[in-house]
N, C-alpha and C positions, 0 to 999 in steps of 0.2 A: 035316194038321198036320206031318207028317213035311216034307213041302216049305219051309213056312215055319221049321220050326226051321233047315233046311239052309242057307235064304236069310240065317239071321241068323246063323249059325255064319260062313259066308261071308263077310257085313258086318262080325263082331268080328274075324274076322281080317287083314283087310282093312285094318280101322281101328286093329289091333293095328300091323302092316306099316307103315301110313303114318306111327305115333306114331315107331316107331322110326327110320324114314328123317328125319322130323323132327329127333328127338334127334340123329341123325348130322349133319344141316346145322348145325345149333346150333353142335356140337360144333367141327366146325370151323372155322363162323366165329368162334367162340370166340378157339381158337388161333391166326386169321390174325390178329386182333383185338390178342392176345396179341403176339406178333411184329411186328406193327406199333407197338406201342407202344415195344418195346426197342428197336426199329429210329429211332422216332422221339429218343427219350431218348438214345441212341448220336449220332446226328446234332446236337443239341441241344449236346452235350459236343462232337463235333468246332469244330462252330461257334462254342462259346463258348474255345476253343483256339485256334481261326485267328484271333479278334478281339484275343485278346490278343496271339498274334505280329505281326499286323499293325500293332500300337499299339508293339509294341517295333521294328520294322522304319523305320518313319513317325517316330524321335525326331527332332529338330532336328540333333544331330551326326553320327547316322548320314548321314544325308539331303546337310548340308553335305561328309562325306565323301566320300561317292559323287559330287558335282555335281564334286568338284575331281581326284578319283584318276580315273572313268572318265568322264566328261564334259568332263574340262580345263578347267573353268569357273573363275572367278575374283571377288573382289569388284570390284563396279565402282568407281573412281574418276575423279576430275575430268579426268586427264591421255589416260584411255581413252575418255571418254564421248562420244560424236556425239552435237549434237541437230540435232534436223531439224524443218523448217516443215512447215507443213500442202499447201504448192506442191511439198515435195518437196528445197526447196533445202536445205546445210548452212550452220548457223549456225557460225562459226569457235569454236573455243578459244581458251579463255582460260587462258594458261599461270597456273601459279600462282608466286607470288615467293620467288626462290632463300631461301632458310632462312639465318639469319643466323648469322652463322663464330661458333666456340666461343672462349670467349678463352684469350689463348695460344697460338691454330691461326696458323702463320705463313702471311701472305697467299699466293694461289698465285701461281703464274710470270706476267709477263706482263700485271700488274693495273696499274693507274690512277695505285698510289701509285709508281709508279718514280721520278718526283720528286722525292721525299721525302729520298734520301738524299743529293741532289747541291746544291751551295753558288755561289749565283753569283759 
């Protein structure tokens, strides 16, 4: 009898030991558990911070400022633009027509009406 009580004394301790090892894994997967959550919710906040710098970086006039200050880009117009065929060749420009003089602007040097003032 004495052997069996010692066998079971042994076994509750045994099964005492293991409860507690248990508890301790718990435990800390608990707290990893824990930590990863702050860890995630931290990230969460960064992320939701860099999206919105990104949306303020990405405006339209930032974006046009940068393409003409470090880019040296420009808007394109008719007197810049090449088009090109599908062969490769350049299609010519087409200039566009001088702008019509302001009135009162005296005509420039050199122009068509020289005529004008002379009497035959």
């Amino acid at each position: 009898m004495t052997r069996l009580n010692l066998l079971l004394l042994i076994a509750v301790i045994g099964s005492a030991l293991y409860m507690v090892h248990l508890k301790y894994t718990a435990r800390n997967i608990y707290t990893e558990m824990h930590r990863q959550e702050l860890e995630a919710r931290r990230l969460d906040l960064e992320s939701d911070r860099l999206e919105v710098e990104k949306r303020a970086q990405a405006t339209p006039l930032r974006v046009e400022k940068l393409a003409r200050e470090q880019l040296k880009m420009r808007t394109a117009t008719p007197a810049i633009t090449v088009y090109v065929r599908a062969d490769g060749s350049v299609i010519p420009a087409i200039e566009p027509p001088p702008p019509p003089p302001k009135p009162g602007a005296k005509p420039a040097a050199g122009a068509a009406s020289g005529s004008a003032g002379r009497r035959p």
